[in-house]
BADREN-786923 format. One line per field, with one value per residue (C-alpha): residue number from 1; x, y, z. Coordinates in steps of 0.1 Angstrom, whole numbers, plus 5000, padded with zeros to 4 digits. Last residue first. Layout:
N
num: c(NUM:...) .
u: c(X:...) .
v: c(Y:...) .
w: c(Z:...) .
This chain:
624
num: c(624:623:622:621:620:619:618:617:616:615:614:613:612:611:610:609:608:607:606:605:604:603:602:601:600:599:598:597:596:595:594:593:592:591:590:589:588:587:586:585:584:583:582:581:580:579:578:577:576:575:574:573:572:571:570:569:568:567:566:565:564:563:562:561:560:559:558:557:556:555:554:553:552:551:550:549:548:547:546:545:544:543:542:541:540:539:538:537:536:535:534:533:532:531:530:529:528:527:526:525:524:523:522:521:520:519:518:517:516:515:514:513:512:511:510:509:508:507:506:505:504:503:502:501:500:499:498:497:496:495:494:493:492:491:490:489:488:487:486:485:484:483:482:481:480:479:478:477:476:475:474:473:472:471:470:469:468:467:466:465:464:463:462:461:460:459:458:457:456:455:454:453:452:451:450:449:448:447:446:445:444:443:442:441:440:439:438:437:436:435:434:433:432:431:430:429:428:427:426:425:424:423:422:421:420:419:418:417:416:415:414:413:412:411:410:409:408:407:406:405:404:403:402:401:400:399:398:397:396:395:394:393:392:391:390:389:388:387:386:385:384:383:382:381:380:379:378:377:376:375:374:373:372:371:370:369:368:367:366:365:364:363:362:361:360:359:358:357:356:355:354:353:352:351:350:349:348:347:346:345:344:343:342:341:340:339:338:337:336:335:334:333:332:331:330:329:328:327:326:325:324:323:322:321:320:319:318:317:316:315:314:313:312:311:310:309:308:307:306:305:304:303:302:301:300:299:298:297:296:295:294:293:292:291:290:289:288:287:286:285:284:283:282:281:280:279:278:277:276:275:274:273:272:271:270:269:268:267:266:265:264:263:262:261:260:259:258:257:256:255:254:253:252:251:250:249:248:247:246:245:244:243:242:241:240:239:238:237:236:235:234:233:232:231:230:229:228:227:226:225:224:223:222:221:220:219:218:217:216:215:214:213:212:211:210:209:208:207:206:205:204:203:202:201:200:199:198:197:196:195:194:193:192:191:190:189:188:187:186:185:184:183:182:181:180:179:178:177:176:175:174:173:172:171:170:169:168:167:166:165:164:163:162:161:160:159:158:157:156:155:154:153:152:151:150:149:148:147:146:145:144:143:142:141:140:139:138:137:136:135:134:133:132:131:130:129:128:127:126:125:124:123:122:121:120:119:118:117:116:115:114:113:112:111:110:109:108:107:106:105:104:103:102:101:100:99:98:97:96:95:94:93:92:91:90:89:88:87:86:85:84:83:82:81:80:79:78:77:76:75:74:73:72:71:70:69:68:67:66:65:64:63:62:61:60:59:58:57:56:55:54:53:52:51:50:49:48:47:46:45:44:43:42:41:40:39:38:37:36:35:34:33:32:31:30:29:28:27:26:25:24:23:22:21:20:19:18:17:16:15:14:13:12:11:10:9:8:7:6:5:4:3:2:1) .
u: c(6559:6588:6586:6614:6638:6638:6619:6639:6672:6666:6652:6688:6706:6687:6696:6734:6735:6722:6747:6772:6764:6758:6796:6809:6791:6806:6843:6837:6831:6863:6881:6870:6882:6917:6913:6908:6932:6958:6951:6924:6941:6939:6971:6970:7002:7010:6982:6950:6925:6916:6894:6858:6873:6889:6854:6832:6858:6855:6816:6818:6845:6820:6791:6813:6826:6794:6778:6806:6805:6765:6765:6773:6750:6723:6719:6715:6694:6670:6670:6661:6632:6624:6627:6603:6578:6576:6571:6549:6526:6529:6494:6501:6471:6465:6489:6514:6534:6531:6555:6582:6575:6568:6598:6621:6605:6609:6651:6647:6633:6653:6691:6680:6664:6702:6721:6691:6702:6740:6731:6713:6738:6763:6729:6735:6771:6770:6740:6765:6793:6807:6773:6766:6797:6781:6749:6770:6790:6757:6740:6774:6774:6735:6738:6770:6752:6721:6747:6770:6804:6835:6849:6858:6841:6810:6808:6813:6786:6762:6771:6747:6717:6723:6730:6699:6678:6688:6689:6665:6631:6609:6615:6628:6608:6586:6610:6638:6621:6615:6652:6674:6663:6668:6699:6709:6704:6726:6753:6756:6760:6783:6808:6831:6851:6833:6834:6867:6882:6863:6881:6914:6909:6896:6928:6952:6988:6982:6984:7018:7015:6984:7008:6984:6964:6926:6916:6928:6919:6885:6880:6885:6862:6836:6841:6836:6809:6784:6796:6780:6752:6745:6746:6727:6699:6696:6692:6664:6643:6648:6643:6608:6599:6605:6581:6558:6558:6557:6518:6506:6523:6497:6492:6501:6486:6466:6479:6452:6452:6425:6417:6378:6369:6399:6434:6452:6493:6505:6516:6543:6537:6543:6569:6589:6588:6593:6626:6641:6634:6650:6682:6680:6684:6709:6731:6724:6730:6761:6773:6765:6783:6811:6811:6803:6833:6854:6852:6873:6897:6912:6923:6941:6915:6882:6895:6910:6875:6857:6884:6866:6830:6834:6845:6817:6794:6811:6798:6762:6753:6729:6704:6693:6661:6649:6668:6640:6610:6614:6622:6587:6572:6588:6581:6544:6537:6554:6530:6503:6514:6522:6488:6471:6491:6487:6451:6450:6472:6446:6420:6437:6446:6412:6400:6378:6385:6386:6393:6415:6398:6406:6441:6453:6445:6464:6496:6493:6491:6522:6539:6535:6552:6579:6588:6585:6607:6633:6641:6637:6664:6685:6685:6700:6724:6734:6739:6760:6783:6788:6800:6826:6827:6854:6840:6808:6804:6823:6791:6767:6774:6780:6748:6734:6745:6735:6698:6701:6710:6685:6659:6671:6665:6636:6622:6637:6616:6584:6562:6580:6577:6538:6535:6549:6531:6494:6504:6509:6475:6457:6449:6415:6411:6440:6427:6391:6397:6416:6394:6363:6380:6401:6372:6350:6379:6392:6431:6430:6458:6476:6501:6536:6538:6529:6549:6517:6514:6491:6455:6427:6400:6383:6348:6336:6347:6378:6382:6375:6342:6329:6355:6335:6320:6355:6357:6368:6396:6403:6434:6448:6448:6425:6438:6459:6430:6423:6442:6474:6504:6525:6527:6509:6492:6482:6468:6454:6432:6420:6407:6387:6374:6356:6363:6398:6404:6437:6468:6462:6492:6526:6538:6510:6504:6466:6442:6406:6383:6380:6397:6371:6339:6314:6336:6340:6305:6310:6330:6352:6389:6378:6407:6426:6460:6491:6525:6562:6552:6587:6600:6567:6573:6545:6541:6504:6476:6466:6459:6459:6494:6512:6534:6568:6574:6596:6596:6584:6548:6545:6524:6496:6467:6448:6481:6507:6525:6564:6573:6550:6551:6584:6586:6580:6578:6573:6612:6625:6602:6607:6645:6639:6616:6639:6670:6645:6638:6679:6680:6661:6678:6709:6692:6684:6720:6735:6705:6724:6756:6748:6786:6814:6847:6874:6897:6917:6908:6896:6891:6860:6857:6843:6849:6870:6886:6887:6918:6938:6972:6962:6952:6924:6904:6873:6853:6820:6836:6847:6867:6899) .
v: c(7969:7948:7910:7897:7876:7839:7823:7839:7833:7794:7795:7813:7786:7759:7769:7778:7744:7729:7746:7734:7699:7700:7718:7689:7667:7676:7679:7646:7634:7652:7638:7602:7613:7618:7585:7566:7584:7577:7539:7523:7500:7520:7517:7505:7506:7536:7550:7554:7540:7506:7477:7500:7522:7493:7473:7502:7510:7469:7474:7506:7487:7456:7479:7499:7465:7449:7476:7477:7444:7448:7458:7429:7404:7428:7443:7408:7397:7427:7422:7382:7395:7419:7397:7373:7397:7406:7372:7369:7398:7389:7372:7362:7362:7397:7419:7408:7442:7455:7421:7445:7479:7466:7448:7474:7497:7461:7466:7505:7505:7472:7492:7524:7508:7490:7523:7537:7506:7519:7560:7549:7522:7553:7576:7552:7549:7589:7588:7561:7584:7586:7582:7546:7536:7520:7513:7494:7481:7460:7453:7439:7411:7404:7396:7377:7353:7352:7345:7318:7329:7330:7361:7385:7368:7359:7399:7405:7380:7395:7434:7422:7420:7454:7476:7466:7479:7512:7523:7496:7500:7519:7505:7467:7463:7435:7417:7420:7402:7371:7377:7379:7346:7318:7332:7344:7301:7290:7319:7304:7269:7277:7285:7269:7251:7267:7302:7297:7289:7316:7341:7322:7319:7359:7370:7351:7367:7389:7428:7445:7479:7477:7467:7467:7442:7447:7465:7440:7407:7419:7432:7399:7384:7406:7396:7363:7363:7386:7359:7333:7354:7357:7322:7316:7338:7324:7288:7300:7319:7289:7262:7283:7284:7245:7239:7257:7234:7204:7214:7208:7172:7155:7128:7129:7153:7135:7135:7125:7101:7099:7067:7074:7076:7081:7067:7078:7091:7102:7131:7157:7189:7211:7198:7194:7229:7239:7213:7232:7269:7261:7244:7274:7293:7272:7285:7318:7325:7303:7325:7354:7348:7337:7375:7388:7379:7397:7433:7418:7404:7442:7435:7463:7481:7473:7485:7521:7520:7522:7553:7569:7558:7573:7604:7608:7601:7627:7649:7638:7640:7673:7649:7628:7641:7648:7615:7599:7619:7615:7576:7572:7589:7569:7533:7545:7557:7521:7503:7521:7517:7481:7475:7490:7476:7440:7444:7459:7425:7402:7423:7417:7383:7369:7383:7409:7423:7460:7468:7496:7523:7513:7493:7532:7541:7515:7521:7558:7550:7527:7551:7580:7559:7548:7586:7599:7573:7574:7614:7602:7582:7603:7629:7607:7595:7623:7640:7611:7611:7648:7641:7617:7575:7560:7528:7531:7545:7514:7489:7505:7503:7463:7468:7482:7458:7426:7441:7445:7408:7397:7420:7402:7365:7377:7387:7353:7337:7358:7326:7303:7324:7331:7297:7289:7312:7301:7263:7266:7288:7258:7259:7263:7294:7309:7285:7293:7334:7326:7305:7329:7360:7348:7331:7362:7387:7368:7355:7317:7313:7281:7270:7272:7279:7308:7324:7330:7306:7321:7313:7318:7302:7267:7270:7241:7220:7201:7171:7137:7145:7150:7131:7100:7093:7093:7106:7145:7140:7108:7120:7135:7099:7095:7085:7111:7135:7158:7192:7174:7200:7187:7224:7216:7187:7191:7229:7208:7186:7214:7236:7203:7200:7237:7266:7273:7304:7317:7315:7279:7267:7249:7217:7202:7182:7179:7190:7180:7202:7194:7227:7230:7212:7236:7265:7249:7246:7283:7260:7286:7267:7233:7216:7230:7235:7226:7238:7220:7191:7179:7157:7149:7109:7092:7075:7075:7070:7037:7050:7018:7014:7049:7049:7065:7098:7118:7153:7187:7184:7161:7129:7119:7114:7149:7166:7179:7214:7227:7239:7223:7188:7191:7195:7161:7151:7120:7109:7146:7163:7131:7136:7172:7171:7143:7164:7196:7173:7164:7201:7208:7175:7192:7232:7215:7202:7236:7247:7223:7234:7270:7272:7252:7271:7290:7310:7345:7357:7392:7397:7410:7398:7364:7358:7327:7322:7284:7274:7303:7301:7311:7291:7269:7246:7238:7203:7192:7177:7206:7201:7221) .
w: c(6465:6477:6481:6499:6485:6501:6466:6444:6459:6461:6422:6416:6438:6417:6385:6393:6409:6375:6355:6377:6374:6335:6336:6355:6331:6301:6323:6331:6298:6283:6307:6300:6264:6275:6292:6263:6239:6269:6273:6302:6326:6353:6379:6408:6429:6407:6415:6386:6416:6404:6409:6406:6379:6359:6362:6349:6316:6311:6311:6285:6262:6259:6251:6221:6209:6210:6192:6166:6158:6161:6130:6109:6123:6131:6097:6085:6116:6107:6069:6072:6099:6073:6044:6063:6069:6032:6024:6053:6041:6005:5997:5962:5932:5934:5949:5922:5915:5950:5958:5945:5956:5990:5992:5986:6011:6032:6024:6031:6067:6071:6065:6083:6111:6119:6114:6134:6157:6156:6169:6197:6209:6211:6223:6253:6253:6258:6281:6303:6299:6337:6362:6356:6376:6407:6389:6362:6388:6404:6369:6354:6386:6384:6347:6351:6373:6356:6323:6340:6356:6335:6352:6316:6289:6313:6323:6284:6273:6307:6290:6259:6286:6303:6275:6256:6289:6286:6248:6239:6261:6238:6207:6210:6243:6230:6211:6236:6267:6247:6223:6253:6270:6241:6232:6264:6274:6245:6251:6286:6276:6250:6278:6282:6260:6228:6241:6254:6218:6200:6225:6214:6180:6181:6202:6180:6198:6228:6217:6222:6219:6236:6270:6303:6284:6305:6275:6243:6265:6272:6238:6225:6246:6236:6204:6209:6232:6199:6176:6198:6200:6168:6164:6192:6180:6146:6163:6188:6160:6136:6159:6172:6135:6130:6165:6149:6115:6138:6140:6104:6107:6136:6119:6084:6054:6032:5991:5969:5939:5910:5900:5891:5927:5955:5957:5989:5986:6021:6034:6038:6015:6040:6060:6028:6023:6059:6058:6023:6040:6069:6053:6032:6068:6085:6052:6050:6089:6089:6059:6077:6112:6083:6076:6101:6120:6094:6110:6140:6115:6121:6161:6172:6146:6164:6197:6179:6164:6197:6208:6177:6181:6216:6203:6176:6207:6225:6195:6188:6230:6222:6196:6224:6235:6193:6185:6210:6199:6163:6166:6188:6159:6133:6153:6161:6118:6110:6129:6117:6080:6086:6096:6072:6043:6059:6054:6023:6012:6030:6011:5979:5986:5993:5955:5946:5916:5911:5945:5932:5957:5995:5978:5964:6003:6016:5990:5999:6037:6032:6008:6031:6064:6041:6027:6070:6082:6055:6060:6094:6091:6060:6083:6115:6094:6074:6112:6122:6094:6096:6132:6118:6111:6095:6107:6112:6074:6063:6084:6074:6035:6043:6060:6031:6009:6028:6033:5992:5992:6012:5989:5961:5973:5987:5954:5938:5964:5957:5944:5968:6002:5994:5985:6015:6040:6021:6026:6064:6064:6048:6012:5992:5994:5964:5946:5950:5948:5913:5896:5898:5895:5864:5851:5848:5837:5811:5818:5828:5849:5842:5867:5867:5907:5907:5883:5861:5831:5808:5801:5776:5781:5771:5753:5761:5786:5796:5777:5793:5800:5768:5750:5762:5728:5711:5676:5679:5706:5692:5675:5708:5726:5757:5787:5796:5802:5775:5771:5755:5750:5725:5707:5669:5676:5706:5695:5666:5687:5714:5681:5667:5700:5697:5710:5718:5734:5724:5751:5753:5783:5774:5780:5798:5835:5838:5868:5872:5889:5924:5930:5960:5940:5960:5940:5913:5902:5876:5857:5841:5853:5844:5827:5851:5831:5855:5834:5834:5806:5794:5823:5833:5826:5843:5869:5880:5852:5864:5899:5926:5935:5924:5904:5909:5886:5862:5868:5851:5865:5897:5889:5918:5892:5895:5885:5905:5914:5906:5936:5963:5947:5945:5981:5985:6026:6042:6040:6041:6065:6088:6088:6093:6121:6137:6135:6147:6180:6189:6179:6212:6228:6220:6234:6268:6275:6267:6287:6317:6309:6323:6327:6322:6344:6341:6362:6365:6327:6343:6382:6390:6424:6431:6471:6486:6450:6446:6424:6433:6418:6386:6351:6363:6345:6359:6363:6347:6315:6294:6262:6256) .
């Protein structure tokens, strides 16, 4: 049902004098004025893309260009001004620099000319004679366009219309298809300038392009493991836990060494010294320190939590039995991820045709350049904020629905007899009212989650996911639910909230597990081409990819488990277990409830026993 300002109203109170937590009473539109904010956002990233595509040519990008404006492997528009524009490329995939030894290239900055070939020399040619028959014999014309392959040896200008004397050997390197001359002098020099002479916008996309079938992998291997994840949770036993939390710090402690391995291995394989490699030793060092803080912060936590491993077992049971009245539950990841996938090639296509956006400008001897546009290099930010912002809000879109199926399963007095279409009707009230809510969590939640993510997650996480579940359950926008689950969570906090805690605990290891190993993955991988390829946002990409993967399927159970734990906190605080009022909370529930209270019954008799003994210590009298 669409929402135009008013409220719909499904009881007989149609303005409640007080707001009580009363589930499913009344609806209302909520926080419609971010849901305003975030369609002028995408109003903005509509106009980005549009541009990106009209002003952009990503196959410029992908597949590289000569000196004369033609993209290699295509067939091209001229260009007014450059005689040797539009040309046919179909069959000539490889950029040869004619001048990849001249020792002047580096003042030049890649102002060596550049030719579209079918294959690259992997001899050294000598002489012209050599560069006529290798034409000859493979197709692939060395000289400029102009100049046909049997005047190579006749025509006075062949001089500097050939590249010069001796010409390398190369090989195409998947960089872009571009010849890499191979001996040890030209390689240096060539590859330090053409790895230099891009802008930090074209250093992140040719790192993305040249590893994209790398992160292709490594997505999927995020997908498996979560999918792995996801059946362990599941079925999951006290065994489960403990292999787990070994093969966690198990992971922590082999990552951490093969980071300060890989650094030092970096400190003394300097052999050439190229941009990349100490960009790449950089990035080593600093995800080895990083990653030595996350494991020992890790250590410490499971060390303080490790006596709660059994209740937790419990609570993952009676959060299964949730999960299984509604099975499709476990499906919602599933087109949450193929949203994610899809919004994210769209991503990828718009950043590449960002970065090659400009304009065609003719220069001296009918060469064409490519200027970027006005004010283009800084659009690219407001891309990465639309990708942050949009992944968030489809996460948390999923993250409302389930929580409103929980909702209706717990507060359903009969859970033999479960409401027909839960999820299409949770997803139904999310959409009518309250996307606006989820918008403005989405764009909230992630600013003060980022920087807390380690040492602030087990209490502070359960507050901002229980605002979805206080908004599933009252309808009231997300500062207002925020205040309302803060106020009975303090009231209640004292039943199992350790227990939900080390609950949450025990799913983001789950979560660490599945990115510790995917960027482990990618570090062996982009390891392979540490010289020519800064990886460090490739491989910070597949993490972030890795961490909404994990995130996306996991947090089913998360949600579920945080939803159950807010509902638990409003049927104690609006019911007394009388007949009149009666909790709403099944037998399997309550039974382990009990077994809570008793936990922490014997904790507060322990700790009376403590004291009284200190008390009788300190009034005995000293006898000597």
């Amino acid at each position: 049902m669409p929402c135009l300002g008013g409220e719909y109203v499904v009881s007989e109170e149609t303005a409640p004098r007080q707001r009580e937590w009363r589930p499913q009473i009344y609806r209302k539109c909520t926080d419609t004025a971010w849901l305003l904010l975030f369609f002028l956002f995408w109003t903005g990233l509509v106009f980005i893309m549009g541009y990106a595509v009209v002003a952009g040519a990503a196959g410029r990008l992908l597949f590289g260009y000569d000196s004369y404006g033609n993209v290699c492997g295509k067939k091209n528009s001229p260009v007014e001004g450059a005689p040797l524009s539009g040309q046919d490329m179909t069959l000539k995939t490889h950029m040869f620099f004619m001048n990849s030894c001249n020792p002047e290239i580096k003042d030049m900055r890649l102002g060596s000319t550049t030719l579209c070939v079918s294959s690259c020399p992997e001899e050294q040619l000598s002489t012209l004679e050599e560069i006529q028959l290798f034409a000859d014999t493979n197709g692939s014309f060395l000289c400029v366009y102009s100049l046909n392959s049997f005047n190579y040896t006749q025509s006075p200008n062949a001089g500097s219309l050939c590249p010069r004397l001796p010409v390398p050997p190369s090989k195409s390197f998947p960089l872009f298809n571009r010849c890499i001359p191979q001996t040890p002098e030209c390689y240096s020099l060539f590859a330090s300038v053409l790895i230099n002479d891009v802008d930090m916008l074209h250093q992140i996309l040719r790192g993305i392009m040249s590893g994209r079938d790398t992160i292709l992998g490594l997505c999927i291997l995020a997908l498996a493991l979560s999918l792995a994840m996801m059946f362990i949770f599941r079925f999951i036993t006290t065994l489960l836990v403990h292999i787990i939390i070994s093969l966690v710090i198990l992971g922590l402690f082999f990552v951490c060494g093969v980071l300060w391995w890989l650094y030092y291995d970096y400190t003394i394989d300097l052999s050439i010294e190229l941009d990349t490699e100490r960009e790449n030793m950089k990035s080593v060092l600093g995800f080895a320190i990083v990653s030595t803080i996350i494991t020992a912060i890790l250590l410490v936590l499971i060390f303080v939590l490790r006596k709660q491993i059994k209740l937790t077992v419990e609570l993952f049971k009676v959060t299964n039995k949730a999960v299984s009245s509604s099975p499709f539950l476990l499906l919602q990841p599933v087109w949450t991820f193929a949203i994610l996938i899809f919004f994210w090639v769209l991503w990828v296509a718009v950043l590449l045709s960002l970065g090659t956006a400009g304009s065609a400008q003719v220069i001296e001897g009918g060469r064409v350049e490519f200027t970027p546009l006005l004010g283009i290099r800084y659009l690219w930010w407001y891309h990465l904020i639309g990708l942050i912002w949009t992944s968030e809000f489809i996460l948390a879109c999923q993250q409302m629905t389930i929580a409103g199926v929980v909702v209706s399963w717990y507060f359903n007095r009969n859970k033999n007899d479960p409401s027909d279409h839960p999820i299409l009707s949770s997803l139904s009230t999310l959409l009518c009212y309250h996307q606006g809510t989820v918008v403005k969590g989405s764009f909230f939640i992630p600013l003060v989650r980022i920087p807390r993510v380690i040492l602030m997650y087990i209490y502070d996480t359960l507050k901002d996911k229980n605002a979805y579940t206080a908004t599933a359950i009252n309808g009231t926008a997300l500062c207002t639910s925020t205040k309302d689950s803060l106020k009975i969570l303090s009231r209640n906090s004292n039943h199992f909230t350790s227990v939900n805690c080390f609950g949450d605990f025990v799913i983001f290891l789950g979560k660490v597990l599945v990115v510790y190993f995917t960027v482990f993955g990618g570090l062996m991988a982009f390891n392979y081409n540490r010289t020519l390829q800064v990886w460090a946002i490739p491989l910070l990409l597949v993490a972030f990819f890795a961490c909404l993967v994990a995130h996306s399927f996991l947090s089913v159970f998360e949600t579920v488990l945080d939803a159950l734990f807010l509902c638990f906190a409003v049927d104690m605080e609006t019911n007394d277990g009388s007949s009149q009022k009666p909790y709403f909370m099944d037998q399997e529930f309550s039974s382990f409830v009990k077994k809570i209270n008793k936990s922490n019954n014997a904790g507060a008799e322990r700790d009376k026993d403590s004291l009284r003994n200190e008390e009788g210590t300190e009034l005995r009298p000293i006898v000597r």
